[in-house]
C-alpha positions in Angstrom: 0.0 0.0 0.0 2.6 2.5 1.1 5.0 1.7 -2.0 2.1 2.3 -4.3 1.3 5.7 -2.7 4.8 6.3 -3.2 4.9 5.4 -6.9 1.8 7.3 -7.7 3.3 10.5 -5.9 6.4 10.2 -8.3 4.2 9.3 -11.1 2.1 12.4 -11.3 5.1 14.6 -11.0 6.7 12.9 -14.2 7.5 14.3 -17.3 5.3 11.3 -19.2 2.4 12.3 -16.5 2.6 16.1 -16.9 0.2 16.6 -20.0 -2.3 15.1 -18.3 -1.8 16.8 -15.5 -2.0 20.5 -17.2 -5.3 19.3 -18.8 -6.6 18.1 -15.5 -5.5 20.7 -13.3 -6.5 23.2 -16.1 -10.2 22.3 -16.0 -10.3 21.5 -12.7 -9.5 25.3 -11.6 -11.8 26.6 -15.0 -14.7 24.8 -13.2 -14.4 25.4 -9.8 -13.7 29.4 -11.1 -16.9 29.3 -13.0 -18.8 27.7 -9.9 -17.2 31.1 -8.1 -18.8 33.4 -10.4 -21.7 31.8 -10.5 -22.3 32.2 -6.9 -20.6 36.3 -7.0 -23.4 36.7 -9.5 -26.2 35.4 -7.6 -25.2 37.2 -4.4 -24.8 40.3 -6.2 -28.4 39.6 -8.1 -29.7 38.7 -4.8 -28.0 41.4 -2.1 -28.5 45.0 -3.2 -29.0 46.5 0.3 -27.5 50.3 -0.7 -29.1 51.5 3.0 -27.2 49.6 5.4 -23.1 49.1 4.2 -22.3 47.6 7.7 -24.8 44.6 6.7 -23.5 44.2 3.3 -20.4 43.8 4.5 -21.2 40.9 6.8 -23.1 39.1 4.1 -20.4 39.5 2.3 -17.8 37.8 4.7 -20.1 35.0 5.1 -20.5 34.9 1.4 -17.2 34.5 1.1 -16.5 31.7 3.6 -19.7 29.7 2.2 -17.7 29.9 -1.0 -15.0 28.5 0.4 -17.0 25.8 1.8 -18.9 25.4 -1.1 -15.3 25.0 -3.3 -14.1 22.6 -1.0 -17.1 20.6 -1.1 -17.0 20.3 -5.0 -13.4 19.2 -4.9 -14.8 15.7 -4.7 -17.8 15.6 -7.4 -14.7 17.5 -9.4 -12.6 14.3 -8.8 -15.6 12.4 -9.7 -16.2 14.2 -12.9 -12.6 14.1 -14.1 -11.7 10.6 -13.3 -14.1 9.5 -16.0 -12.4 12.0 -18.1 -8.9 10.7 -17.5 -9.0 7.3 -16.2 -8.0 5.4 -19.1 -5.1 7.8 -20.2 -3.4 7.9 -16.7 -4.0 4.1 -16.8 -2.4 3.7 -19.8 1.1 5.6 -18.9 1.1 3.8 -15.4 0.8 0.3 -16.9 3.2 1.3 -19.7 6.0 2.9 -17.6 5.9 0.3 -14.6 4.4 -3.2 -16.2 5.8 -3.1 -19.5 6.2 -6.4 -19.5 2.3 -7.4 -19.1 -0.2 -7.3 -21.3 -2.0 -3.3 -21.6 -5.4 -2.7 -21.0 -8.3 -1.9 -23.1 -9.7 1.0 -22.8 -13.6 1.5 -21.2 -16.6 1.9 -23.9 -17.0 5.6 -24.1 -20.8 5.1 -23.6 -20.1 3.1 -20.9 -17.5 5.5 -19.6 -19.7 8.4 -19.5 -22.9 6.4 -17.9 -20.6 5.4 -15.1 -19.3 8.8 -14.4 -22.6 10.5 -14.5 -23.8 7.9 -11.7 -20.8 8.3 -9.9 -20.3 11.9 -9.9 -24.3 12.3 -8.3 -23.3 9.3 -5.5 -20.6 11.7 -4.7 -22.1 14.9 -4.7 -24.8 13.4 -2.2 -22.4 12.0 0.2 -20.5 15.5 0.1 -23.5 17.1 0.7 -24.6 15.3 3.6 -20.9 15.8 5.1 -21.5 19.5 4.3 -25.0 19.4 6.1 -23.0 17.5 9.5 -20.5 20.5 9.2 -22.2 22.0 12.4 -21.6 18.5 14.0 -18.1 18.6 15.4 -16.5 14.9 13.9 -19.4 13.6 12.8 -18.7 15.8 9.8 -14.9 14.3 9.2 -16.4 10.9 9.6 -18.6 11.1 7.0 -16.5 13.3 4.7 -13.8 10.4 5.3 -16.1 7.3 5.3 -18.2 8.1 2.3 -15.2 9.7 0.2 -13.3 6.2 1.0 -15.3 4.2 0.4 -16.7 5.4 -3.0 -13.3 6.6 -4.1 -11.7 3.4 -3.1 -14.6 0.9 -5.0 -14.9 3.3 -8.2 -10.8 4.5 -8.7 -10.1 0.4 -8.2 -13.3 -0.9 -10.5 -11.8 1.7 -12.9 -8.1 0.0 -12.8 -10.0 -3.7 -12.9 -11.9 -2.9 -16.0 -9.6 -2.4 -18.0 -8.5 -6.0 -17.9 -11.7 -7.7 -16.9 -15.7 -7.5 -17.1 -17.5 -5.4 -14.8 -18.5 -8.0 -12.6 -15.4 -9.8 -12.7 -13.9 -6.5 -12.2 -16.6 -6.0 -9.2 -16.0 -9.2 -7.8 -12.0 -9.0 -7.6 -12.7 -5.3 -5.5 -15.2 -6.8 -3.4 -12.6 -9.7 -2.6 -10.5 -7.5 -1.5 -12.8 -4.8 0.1 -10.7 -4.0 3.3 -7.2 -3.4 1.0 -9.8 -1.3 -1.5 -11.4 0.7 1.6 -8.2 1.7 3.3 -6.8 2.7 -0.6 -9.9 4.8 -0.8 -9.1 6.2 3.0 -5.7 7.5 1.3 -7.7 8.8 -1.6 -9.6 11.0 0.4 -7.2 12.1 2.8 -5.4 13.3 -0.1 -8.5 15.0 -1.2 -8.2 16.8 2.3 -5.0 18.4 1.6 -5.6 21.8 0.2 -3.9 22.5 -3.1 -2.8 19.5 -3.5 -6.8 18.3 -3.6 -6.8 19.6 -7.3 -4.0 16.2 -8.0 -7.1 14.3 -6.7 -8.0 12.3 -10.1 -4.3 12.0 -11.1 -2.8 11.0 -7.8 -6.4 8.2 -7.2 -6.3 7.1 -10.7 -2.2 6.3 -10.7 -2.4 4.8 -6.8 -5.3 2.3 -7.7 -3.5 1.2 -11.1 -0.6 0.1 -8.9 -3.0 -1.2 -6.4 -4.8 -3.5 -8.5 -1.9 -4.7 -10.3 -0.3 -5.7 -7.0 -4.0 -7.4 -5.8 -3.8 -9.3 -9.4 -0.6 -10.8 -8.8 -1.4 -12.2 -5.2 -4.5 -13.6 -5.9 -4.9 -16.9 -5.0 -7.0 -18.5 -7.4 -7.4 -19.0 -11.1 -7.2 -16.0 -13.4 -10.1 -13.9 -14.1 -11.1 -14.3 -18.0 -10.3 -11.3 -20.1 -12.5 -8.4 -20.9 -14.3 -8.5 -23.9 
């Protein structure tokens, strides 16, 4: 677990990794700046109170640090969003610069890519928003941002690495057999996702960590290989 944090640290600062990262990081930021415009512009639609400057001043403090909030809540439907995007090329340049030796994957169906992101991107924005709900509720919130976050980072970032090898319930099955490893990967995923800044490596840094993961699951299996995807 540990060394394959460590690779996919190295990985995404890497010359081979580094277009991938501009376009990630490049949308990632156009996104979360067009959410804070958004939200400028409503205020501003919203708040015109010309008599009272002291109270438009504190609405707009607090509309500042709800944006803040509200940015560091979208960090992971962002990571969600993206890792659909990008999956399959990060994939790629991970199995090709550390397992040259095994056989590459196929990429996912675009359909099938874009369905799956779509469904995943709304699971995450709910759990997110019920950890942004428990914000009041001192830990309960962390739990819940951690918990939820791990676990669906951990099962979608692994199914991701599995598919492109195996059929989705093949794929399923492998991450269910190995649901504790796949949990505490997903654990990492998110505390990495807590790390401001760095949060905007999310899909890079998840996508890398469970390539290396899942090859290092698929080699200690004990049992008969897994039939390739079709």
């Amino acid at each position: 677990m540990i060394d394959s944090i460590r690779l996919a640290l190295r990985d995404i600062f890497s010359q081979p990794f580094r277009a991938v990262l501009w376009k990630s990081l490049g949308l990632t930021l156009a996104l979360l700046f067009a959410f804070w415009l958004g939200i400028e512009a409503l205020l501003s639609w919203l708040v015109e109170i010309q008599s009272y400057p002291w109270l438009e001043t504190v609405i707009s403090i607090l509309a500042g640090l709800g944006l803040v909030i509200g940015l560091a809540f979208l960090i992971g439907p962002v990571t969600a969003l993206f890792a659909g995007i990008f999956a399959d090329e990060i994939a790629a340049e991970v199995e090709r610069r550390h397992y040259p030796a095994d056989p590459p994957g196929r990429d996912v169906p675009f359909l099938e890519s874009i369905r799956g992101t779509i469904a995943f991107t709304g699971i995450v924005i709910l759990v997110n928003l019920i950890a942004l709900i428990l914000l009041l509720v001192p830990g309960v919130n962390l739990i819940a941002f951690f918990v939820g976050n791990g676990y669906l980072l951990g099962r979608e970032f692994f199914e991701a690495a599995a598919r492109r090898f195996y059929p989705r319930d093949e794929a399923r099955a492998l991450r269910r057999a190995h649901m504790i490893r796949v949990f505490i990967g997903g654990f990492a995923i998110a505390a990495f996702m807590a790390v401001p800044f760095l949060n905007l490596l999310t899909p890079l840094f998840a996508t890398a960590f469970m390539t290396h993961l899942f090859k290092r699951v698929e080699r200690t299996k004990v049992r008969a290989p897994l039939s390739p995807a079709v």
